[in-house]
C-alpha positions as CSV (number, residue, x, y, z in Angstrom):
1,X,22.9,-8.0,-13.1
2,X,26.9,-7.6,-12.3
3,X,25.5,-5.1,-9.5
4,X,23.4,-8.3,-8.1
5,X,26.6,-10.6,-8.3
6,X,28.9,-8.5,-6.5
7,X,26.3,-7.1,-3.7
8,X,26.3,-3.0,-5.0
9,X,22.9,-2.7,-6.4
10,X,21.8,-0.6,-3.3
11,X,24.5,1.5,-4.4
12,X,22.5,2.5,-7.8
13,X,19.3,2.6,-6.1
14,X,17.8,5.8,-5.1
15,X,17.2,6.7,-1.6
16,X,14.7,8.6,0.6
17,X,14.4,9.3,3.7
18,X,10.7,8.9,4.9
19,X,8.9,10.3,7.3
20,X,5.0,9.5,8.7
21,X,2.2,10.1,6.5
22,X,4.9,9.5,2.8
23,X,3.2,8.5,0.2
24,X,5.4,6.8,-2.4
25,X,3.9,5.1,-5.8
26,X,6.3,2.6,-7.3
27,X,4.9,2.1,-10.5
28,X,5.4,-2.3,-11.4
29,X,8.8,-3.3,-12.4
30,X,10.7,-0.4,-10.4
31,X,13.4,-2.0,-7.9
32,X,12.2,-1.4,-4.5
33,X,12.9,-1.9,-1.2
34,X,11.9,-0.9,2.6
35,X,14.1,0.1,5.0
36,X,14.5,-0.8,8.6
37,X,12.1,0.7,11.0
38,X,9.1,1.9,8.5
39,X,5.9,1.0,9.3
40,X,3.8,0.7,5.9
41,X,0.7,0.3,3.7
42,X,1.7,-1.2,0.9
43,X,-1.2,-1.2,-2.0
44,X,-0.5,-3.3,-4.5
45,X,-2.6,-4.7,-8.0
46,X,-3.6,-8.6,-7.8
47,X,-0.5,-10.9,-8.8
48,X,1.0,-13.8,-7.3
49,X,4.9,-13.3,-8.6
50,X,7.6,-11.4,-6.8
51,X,11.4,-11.6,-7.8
52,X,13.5,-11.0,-5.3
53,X,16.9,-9.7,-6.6
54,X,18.7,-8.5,-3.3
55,X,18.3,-9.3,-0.1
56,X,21.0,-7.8,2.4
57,X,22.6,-11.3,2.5
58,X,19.5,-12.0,4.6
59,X,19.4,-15.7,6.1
60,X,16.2,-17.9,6.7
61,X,15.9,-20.1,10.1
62,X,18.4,-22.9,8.9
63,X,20.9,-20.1,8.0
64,X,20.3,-20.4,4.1
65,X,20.1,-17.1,1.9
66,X,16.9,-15.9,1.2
67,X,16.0,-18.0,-2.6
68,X,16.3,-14.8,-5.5
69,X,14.8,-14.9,-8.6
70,X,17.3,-12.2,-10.7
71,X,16.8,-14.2,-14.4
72,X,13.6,-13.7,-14.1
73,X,13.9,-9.9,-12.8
74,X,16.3,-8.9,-15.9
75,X,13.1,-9.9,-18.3
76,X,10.7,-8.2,-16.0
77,X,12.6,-4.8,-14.7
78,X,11.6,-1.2,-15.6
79,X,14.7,0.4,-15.7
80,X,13.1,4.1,-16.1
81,X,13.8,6.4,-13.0
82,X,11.1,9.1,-12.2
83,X,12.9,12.4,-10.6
84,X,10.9,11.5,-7.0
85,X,8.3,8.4,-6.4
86,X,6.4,11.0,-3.3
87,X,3.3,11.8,-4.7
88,X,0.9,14.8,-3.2
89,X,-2.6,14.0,-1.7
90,X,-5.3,15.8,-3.4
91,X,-6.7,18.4,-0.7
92,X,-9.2,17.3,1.5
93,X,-12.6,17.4,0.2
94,X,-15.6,18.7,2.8
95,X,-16.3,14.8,3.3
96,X,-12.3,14.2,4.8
97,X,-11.5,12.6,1.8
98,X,-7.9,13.2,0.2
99,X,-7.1,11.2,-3.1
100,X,-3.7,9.4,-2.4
101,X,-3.0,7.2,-5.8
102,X,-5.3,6.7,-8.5
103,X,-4.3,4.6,-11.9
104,X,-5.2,1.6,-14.0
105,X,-5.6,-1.2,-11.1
106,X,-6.0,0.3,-8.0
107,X,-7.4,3.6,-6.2
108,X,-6.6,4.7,-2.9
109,X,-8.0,7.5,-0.6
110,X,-7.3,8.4,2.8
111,X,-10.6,9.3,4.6
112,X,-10.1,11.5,8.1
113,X,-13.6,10.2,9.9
114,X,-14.8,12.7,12.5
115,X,-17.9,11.2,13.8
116,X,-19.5,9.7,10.7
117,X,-18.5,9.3,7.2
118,X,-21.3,7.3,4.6
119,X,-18.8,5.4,2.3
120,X,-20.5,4.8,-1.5
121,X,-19.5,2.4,-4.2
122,X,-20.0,0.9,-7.7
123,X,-21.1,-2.5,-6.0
124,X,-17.7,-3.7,-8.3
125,X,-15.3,-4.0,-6.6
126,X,-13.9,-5.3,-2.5
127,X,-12.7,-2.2,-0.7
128,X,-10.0,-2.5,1.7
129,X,-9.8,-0.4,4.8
130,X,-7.1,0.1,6.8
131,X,-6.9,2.2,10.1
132,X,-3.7,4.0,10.8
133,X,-4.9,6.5,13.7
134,X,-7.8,6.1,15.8
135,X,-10.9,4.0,16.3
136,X,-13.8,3.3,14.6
137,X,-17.1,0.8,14.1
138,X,-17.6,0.1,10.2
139,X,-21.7,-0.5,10.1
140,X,-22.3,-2.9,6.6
141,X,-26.0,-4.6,5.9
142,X,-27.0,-3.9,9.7
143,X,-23.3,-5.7,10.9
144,X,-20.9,-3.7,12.8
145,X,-16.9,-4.5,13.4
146,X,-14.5,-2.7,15.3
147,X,-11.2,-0.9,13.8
148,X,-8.4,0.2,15.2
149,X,-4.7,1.5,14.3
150,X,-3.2,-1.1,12.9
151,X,-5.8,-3.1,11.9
152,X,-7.6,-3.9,8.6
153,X,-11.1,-5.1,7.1
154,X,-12.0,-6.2,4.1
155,X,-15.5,-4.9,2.6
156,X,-16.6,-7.9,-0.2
157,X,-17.9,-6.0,-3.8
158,X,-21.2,-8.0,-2.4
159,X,-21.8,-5.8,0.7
160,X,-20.3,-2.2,0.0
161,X,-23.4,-0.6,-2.0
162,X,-23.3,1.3,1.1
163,X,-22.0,1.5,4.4
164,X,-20.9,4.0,7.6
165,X,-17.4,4.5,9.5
166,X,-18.4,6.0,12.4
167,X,-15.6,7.0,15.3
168,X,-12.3,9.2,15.1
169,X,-9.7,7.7,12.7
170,X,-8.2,8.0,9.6
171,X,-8.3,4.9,7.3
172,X,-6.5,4.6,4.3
173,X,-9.5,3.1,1.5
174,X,-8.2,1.0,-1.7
175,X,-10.4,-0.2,-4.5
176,X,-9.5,-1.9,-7.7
């Protein structure tokens, strides 16, 4: 935590340079951090605890640092380093479907929607949709809402037996 104390921890922290359309999986425990003028979907399994451990010497409105949380960090940190956190979409399937990240809490697809695209599920699980080019009208038990870059919806596990995206976009999809 000496690295904390005297401000050098981004010193020790790997780097990349990112570019539109990265996709980066930080498995839980990793250090992380986003730099200044990303734009981002960050997927995430359900849990209500963040520690922060650095932050830039960032202030809030009354010109107090930002409260961090580094004893609690030490006892939670993964300190393993994976060569490179980009990982490769799976190819696009004849639906417009690439796989993005798929592991023990979450999955995550990104589905290119070129007039209509019939989205099927367990029933189990919320799915989360999030449109990052485009527009499009998601049609649920005879409802339909408009989505557009930038903007997401969330599908309850109640209504997403089966459902359309109709429109030109591409939405990133995560289920649990």
């Amino acid at each position: 935590m000496r690295r904390v104390a005297d401000a050098t921890l981004p010193e020790v922290v790997a780097s990349y340079e990112s570019h539109g359309g990265d996709i980066f999986f930080i498995p839980a425990g990793r250090v992380h951090a986003i730099g200044a003028g990303n734009l981002l979907v960050e997927i995430q399994e359900s849990s209500d605890i963040t520690y922060r451990i650095f932050d830039y010497d960032r202030r809030d409105a009354s010109g107090k640092p930002c409260e961090l949380h580094t004893a609690l960090a030490a006892d939670a940190l993964d300190f393993r380093v994976e060569a490179d956190y980009r990982t490769t979409p799976s190819p696009r399937d004849a639906e417009g479907v690439s796989g993005l990240v798929d592991c023990s809490h979450f999955r995550v697809s990104r589905i290119d929607v070129c007039g209509s695209h019939r989205v099927m599920s367990d029933g189990e699980s919320s799915i989360v949709l999030v449109c990052t080019a485009g527009t499009l009208t998601i049609e649920i038990d005879g409802k339909v809402k408009q989505l557009s870059a930038g903007n997401s919806a969330l599908c309850p596990a109640c209504m997403t037996r089966d459902f359309r995206l109709i429109g030109d976009a591409t939405v990133i999809a995560a289920t649990a």
